[in-house]
N, C-alpha and C positions, 0 to 999 in steps of 0.2 A: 808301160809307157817308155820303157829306157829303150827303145828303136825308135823314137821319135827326136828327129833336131829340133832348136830351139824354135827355130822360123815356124815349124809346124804347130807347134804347141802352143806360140802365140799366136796362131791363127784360130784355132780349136778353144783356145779358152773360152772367147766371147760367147762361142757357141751354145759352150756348156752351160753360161751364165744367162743366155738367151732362154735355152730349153727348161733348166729347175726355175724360171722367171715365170716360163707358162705356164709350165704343172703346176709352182703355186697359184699363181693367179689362175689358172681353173679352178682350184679346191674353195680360195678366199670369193672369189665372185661370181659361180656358178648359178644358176638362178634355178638349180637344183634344191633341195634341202637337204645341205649333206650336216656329217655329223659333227660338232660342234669340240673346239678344243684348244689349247694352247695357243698364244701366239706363235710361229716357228723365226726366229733367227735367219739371215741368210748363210748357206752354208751346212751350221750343225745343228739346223732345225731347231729341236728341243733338248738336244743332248745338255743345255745347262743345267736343267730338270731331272736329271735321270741320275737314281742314284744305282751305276753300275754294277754293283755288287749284290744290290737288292732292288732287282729291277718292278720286281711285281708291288713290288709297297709302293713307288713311283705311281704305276698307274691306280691302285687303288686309294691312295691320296687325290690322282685328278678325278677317279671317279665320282666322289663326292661331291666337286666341282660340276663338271660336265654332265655327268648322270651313265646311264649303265651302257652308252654306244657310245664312244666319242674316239678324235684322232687325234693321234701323235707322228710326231714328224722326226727318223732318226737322221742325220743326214739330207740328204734329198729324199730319201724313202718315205714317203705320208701309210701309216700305217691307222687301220681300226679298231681301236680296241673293246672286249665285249667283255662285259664284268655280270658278274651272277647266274644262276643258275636257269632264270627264265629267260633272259638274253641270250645265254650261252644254247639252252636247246631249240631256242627259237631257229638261230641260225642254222646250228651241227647237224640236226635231229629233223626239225621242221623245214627245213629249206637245205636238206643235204648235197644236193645237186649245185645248187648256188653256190654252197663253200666249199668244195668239195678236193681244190686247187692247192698244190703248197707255194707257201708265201718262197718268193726268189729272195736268198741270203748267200752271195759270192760264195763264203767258205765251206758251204754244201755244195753249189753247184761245183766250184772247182774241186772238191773232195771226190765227188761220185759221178759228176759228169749228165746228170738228168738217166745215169744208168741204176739197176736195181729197183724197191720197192718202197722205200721209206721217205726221199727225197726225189724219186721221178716226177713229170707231170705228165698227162696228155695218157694216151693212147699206151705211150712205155708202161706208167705206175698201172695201169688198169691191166693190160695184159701178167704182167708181174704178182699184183695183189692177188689175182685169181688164181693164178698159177700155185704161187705160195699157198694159199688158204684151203688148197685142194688138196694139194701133196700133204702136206701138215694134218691135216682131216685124216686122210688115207694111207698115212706114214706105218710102214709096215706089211700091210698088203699080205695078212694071216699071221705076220709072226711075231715077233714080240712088238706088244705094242709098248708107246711112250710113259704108260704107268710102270712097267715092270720095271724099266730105266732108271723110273725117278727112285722106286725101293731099294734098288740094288743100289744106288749111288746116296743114298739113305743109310746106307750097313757100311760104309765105306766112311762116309761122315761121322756116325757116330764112334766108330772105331779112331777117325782122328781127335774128338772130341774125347775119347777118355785116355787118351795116350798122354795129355798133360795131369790127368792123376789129383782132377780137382784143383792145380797151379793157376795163378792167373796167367791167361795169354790173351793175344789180339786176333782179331777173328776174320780181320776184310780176305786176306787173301783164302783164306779158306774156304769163308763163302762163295766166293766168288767161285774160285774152283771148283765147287760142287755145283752149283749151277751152269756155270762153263760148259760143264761135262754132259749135261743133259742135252742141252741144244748141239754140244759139238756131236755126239753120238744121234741126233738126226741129221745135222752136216755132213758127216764124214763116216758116220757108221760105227765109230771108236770111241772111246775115253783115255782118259790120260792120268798120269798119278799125280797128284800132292804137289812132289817135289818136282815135276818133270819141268827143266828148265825151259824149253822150249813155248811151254805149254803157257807157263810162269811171262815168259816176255812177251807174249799174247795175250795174254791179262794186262800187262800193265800198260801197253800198248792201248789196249780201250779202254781202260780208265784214266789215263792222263788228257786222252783224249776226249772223250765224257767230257773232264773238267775245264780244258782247253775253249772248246766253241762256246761256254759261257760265259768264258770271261772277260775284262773291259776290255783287254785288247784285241781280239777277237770282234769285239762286238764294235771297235774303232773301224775296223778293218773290213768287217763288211758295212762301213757307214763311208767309209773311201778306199776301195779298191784299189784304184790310181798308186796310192801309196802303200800298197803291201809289204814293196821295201824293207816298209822301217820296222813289222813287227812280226819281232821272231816266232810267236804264237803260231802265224801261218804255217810260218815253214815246217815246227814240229809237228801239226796237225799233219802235214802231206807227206815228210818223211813217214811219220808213223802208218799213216793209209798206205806207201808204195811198199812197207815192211810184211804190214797183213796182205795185203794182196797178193805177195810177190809168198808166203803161204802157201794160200788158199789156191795158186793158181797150179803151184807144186803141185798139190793134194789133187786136183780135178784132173790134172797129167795123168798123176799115177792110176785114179780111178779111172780112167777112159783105154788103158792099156789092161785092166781087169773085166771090163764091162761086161756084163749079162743078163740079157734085156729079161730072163726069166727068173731074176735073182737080183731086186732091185735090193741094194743095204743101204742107200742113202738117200736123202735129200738132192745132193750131188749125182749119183745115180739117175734118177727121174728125172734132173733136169739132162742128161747128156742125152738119155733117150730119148725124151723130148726133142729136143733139138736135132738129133738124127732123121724125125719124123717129121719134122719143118722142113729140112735137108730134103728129103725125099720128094715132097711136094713143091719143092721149087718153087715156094710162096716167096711175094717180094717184097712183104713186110715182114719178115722175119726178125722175133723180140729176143729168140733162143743163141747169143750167142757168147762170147765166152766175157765180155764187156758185162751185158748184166749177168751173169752166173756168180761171177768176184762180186760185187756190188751187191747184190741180193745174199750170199754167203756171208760176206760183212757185215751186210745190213741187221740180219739173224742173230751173228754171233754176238756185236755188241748190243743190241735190244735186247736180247735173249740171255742175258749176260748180266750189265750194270744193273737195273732199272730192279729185276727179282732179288739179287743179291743184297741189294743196298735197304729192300724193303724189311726183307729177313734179320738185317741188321739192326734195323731202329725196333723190328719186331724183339728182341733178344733185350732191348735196350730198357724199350720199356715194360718190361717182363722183372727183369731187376728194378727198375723205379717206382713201378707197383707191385710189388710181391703178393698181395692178396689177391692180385687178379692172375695172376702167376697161380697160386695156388688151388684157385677156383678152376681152369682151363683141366690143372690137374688132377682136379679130382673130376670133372666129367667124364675127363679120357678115361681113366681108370674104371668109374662106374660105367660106363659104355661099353669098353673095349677092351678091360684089364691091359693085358700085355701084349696082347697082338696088335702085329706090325697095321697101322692104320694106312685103310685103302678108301678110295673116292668117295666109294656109297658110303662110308663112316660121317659123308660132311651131314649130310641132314639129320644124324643121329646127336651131332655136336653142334647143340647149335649156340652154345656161347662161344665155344671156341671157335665156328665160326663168323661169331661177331667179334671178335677180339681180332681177327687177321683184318676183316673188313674196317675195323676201325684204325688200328696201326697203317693201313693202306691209305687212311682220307686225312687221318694226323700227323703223317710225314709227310706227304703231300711231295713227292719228291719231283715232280716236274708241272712245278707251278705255275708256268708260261705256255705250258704246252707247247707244241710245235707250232710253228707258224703255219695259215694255212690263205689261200688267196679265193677270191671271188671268179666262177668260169663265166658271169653274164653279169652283166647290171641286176642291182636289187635292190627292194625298201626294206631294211628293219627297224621295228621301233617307229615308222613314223621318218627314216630319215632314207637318203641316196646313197648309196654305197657304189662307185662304177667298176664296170670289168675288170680285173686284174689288180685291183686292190690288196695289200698284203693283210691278213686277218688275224689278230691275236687274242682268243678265245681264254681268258685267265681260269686256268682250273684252278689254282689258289681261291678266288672267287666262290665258284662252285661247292668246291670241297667245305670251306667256312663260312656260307652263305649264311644269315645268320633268319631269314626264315625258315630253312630248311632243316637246322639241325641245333637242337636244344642245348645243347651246351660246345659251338665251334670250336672254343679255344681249350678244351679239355679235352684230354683222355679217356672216352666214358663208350666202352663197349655195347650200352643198354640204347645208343643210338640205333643200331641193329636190332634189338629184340621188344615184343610184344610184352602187354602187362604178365601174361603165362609165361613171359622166358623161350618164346620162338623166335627164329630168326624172323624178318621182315627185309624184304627188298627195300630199297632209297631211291629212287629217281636220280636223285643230286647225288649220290654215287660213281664218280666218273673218273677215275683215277687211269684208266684207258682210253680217255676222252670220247667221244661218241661222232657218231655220225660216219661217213665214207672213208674217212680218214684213222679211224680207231683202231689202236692197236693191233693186228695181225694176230700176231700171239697171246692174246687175252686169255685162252682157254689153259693153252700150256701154262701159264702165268697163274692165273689160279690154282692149277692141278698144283703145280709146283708148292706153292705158297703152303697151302692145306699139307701135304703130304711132308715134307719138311719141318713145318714146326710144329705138326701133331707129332711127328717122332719127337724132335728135338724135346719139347715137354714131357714128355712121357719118359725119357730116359735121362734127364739132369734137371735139377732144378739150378738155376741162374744166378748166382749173387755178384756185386761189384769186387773188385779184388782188393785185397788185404790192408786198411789203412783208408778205403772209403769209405761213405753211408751212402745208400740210395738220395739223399737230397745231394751231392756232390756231382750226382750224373746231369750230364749236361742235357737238354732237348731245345736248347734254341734253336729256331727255323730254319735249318738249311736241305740240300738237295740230298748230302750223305750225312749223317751223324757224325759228332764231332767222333776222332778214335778214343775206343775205350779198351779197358782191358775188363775180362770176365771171369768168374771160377765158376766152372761149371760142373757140380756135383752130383753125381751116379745116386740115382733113387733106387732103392731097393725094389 
C-alpha cells in the first residue's frame, strides 16, 4: 500500500468496509445452513478469542460449543473448522475432491508464489504432486536406492553419537542434520558433514522459519496484509526463503552444466530432464520451470527436514521418560535381530517397536493445525453449507486424541498399536500425515526414516537424562518441538 496517496486510500477504504460487510452478511444471513460459530467483531473477527500461541485449544474449546464443524473468523478471513476424527475423514477421505484446495494465507502465497508442491493450487500443485510422487517412487532408477542412504547416514550418526563418550549433549542440530542429509541426497545427489557450515545455515534457515509462520505475528500478518510494514516476522520469513533459494538455484546451475540424461543422480536431475522434454514439445502449459524446481526443492528440504527430525526428538525424549518402554523396544530388537544393522523388512518382525514410533508420532502431535486447506466446489458436511473457496482447517490435534478413538489420548501408551497377542494393528485415526489429496508427499520416506533411525539408535545406546536430572524432570508439555533437553547416551554392549 505505500504506492498509494492519501486521496486514494480514502477512497478504497469505504470499499473495503463495503466488501468484508457483504461477505459477512453472506455468512450471518444466508438462507443456506452454514456452520455455526462465534460472533466475529468488525475487523478482527474473532481474533479476541484466539489464544495465539495455542491456537488449536482455542478451537477445541469452541468445539464443545459449536459442535464438530463450526466457523471462525481470523480477520476478514471466515474460516471452517473440522474437529475429530469422523469429521475430519468425512471431509479429507470421503469428500477428497471437495477439500482438496489449500486454504490462501498471504505468507505462503508470498513465500512461494502459488509455485512448487506444498502451498500450490490448481492445475500447478496437481502437476507438481505427481511429478514429485513419481520421481520419489522411482528415485534411483537401478542404483542405490533411498534405504541404503538412510543406513549409511545411520553409521555416520551413530559415530556422532558416541563421540560424546556418554557426556550429556543437545541433539536438535544433529538430528536434524541426519535427516537433512537423506532428502538433500535425493535433492542434489550429495550429503554433507556435521559440521559443514554451509549446510549448518540451511538448517537453521528452515527451522527458524518452521517457527516463524506460527507465530502471532505472522499469524497478524496474514490476518492484515495491508500492514506487513510493521512485522518483522515477514520480512525474516522472505529473507530467509531468497537465502535458500538463491542455493538451490546455484546447485540446479551447476547440475544442468553436468547433465546426463542416461545417469539421472538426483531429484534435480529428473526434474531438468523433464523440463527439457516439455522444452521439446513446445507445450504452452508448461509446469517444468526453474520457478517451481526452487519451490518444489524447498518445499522437500524443509518437509523432508523439520517435521522427521523433530519427531525423532520427542522420540529419544520419551525413551528417557519412560525407560521401561525403552527397555522393552530393546530387548525386541535384540531378540529379533541381535546386532544387525535393522533393515525395512525387520518393521513387521518388530512389532512393539513398531508401536512405540507409531505412538511417539500421534503423542507429539507436532502439527496440530494441520495445513490449511480450501473447499474446490460448494458442499454439505455434517448436515451444514460449506461454499466454494472456503479456507478449511482440519484439526489433527483432534484426530490424533480423539478420545473415541484411542483409549488412553492423554498418555503415552504404545499398546494403542498392538492386539491382545502383542501384534501391531493399523488405527484409522492415525493420521499424523493427514489424509486425503492433500497428505503428506513424503509419508513413505517418513516412515522408512523414522523406523530405521531409531531401531539403530536403540540398539546401540541406551538414553538417560543428563547428570543432575530424573526422568520426572523432563519436560513433555504440548508443543510442535520439545522443549531442548540435553541426553547421555550410553554405548550398549
Amino acid at each position: 500500500m505505500a504506492w498509494m496517496d492519501p486521496l486514494s486510500v480514502l477512497f478504497l477504504f469505504p470499499l473495503a468496509i463495503a466488501f468484508l460487510w457483504k461477505m459477512s452478511h453472506f455468512w450471518n444471513s444466508s438462507s443456506h445452513n452454514l456452520p455455526p460459530g462465534p460472533q466475529p467483531l468488525p475487523l478482527i473477527g474473532n481474533l479476541h478469542l484466539m489464544d495465539l500461541k495455542r491456537r488449536y485449544r482455542t478451537l477445541l474449546k469452541l468445539s464443545k460449543q459449536y459442535g464438530p464443524v463450526f466457523s471462525f473468523q481470523m480477520g476478514s478471513q471466515k474460516m471452517v473448522v473440522l474437529v475429530g476424527y469422523e469429521t475430519v475423514k468425512e471431509a479429507l477421505v470421503n469428500q477428497a475432491d471437495a477439500f482438496a484446495e489449500r486454504g490462501n494465507f498471504p505468507i505462503f502465497d508470498e513465500a512461494t508464489g502459488n509455485y512448487g508442491v506444498v502451498f500450490a493450487h490448481g492445475e500447478n500443485w496437481k502437476v507438481m504432486r505427481r511429478f514429485t510422487l513419481t520421481t520419489l517412487r522411482d528415485y534411483g532408477m537401478g542404483k542405490r536406492t533411498i534405504e541404503d542412504r538412510i543406513v549409511e547416514e545411520c553409521h555416520f550418526l551413530i559415530q556422532k553419537f558416541e563421540s560424546y563418550q556418554g557426556k550429556p549433549f543437545e541433539n536438535t542440530i544433529i538430528m536434524n542434520t541426519a535427516v537433512a542429509n537423506i532428502i538433500m541426497s535425493i535433492l542434489l545427489g550429495k550429503r554433507f558433514e556435521y559440521e559443514d557450515p554451509t549446510f549448518e545455515r540451511l538448517l537453521n534457515l528452515i527451522n527458524e522459519n518452521a517457527r516463524l509462520v506460527g507465530s502471532p505475528s505472522v499469524t497478524l500478518y496474514n490476518m492484515f496484509p495491508a500492514l506487513g510494514f510493521l512485522f518483522s516476522s515477514r520480512k525474516t520469513v522472505l529473507n530467509n526463503r531468497d537465502e535458500l533459494f538463491s542455493f538451490i538455484q546455484d546447485a540446479f546451475i551447476k547440475h544442468l552444466k553436468e547433465l546426463d540424461v542416461n545417469d539421472q543422480r538426483s531429484f534435480i536431475d529428473a526434474f531438468l530432464i523433464r523440463q527439457q522434454e516439455e522444452k521439446n514439445k513446445n507445450k504452452i502449459n508448461d509446469f517444468f520451470h526453474n520457478e517451481n524446481l526452487t519451490a518444489t526443492v524447498a518445499n522437500l528440504f524443509g518437509a523432508g527436514t523439520e517435521t522427521t527430525s523433530t519427531t525423532l526428538r520427542w522420540a529419544l525424549l520419551l525413551m528417557m521418560k519412560y525407560p521401561e518402554i525403552q527397555n522393552k523396544v530393546q530387548e525386541e530388537i535384540a531378540m529379533v535381530i541381535g546386532s544387525a544393522q535393522p533393515q525395512t523388512e525387520h518393521r513387521s518382525k518388530l512389532p512393539y517397536t513398531d508401536a512405540v514410533i507409531h505412538e511417539v508420532q500421534r503423542f507429539a502431535n507436532i502439527v496440530p493445525m494441520n495445513l490449511p486447506h480450501a473447499t474446490t466446489m460448494d458442499v454439505t458436511l455434517k448436515g451444514y453449507f460449506i461454499p466454494k473457496g472456503t479456507c478449511i482447517v482440519p484439526l489433527l490435534y483432534s484426530v490424533l486424541y480423539d478420545e473415541s478413538q484411542w483409549e488412553k489420548p492423554l498418555k503415552f501408551y504404545p499398546e494403542h498399536f498392538l492386539d491382545s497377542e502383542g501384534k501391531f494393528v493399523k488405527r484409522d485415526a492415525f493420521m499424523p500425515f493427514s489424509a486425503g489429496r492433500r497428505m503428506c508427499a513424503g509419508e513413505t520416506l517418513a516412515k522408512m526414516e523414522l523406523f530405521l533411525f531409531f531401531a539403530r539408535l536403540l540398539q546401540r545406546f541406551t538414553f538417560q537424562p543428563a547428570p543432575g536430572m530424573s526422568k520426572e524432570d523432563l519436560d513433555l508439555s504440548p508443543a510442535t518441538s520439545p522443549m531442548p533437553y540435553r541426553l547421555c547416551a550410553l554405548p550398549r554392549s
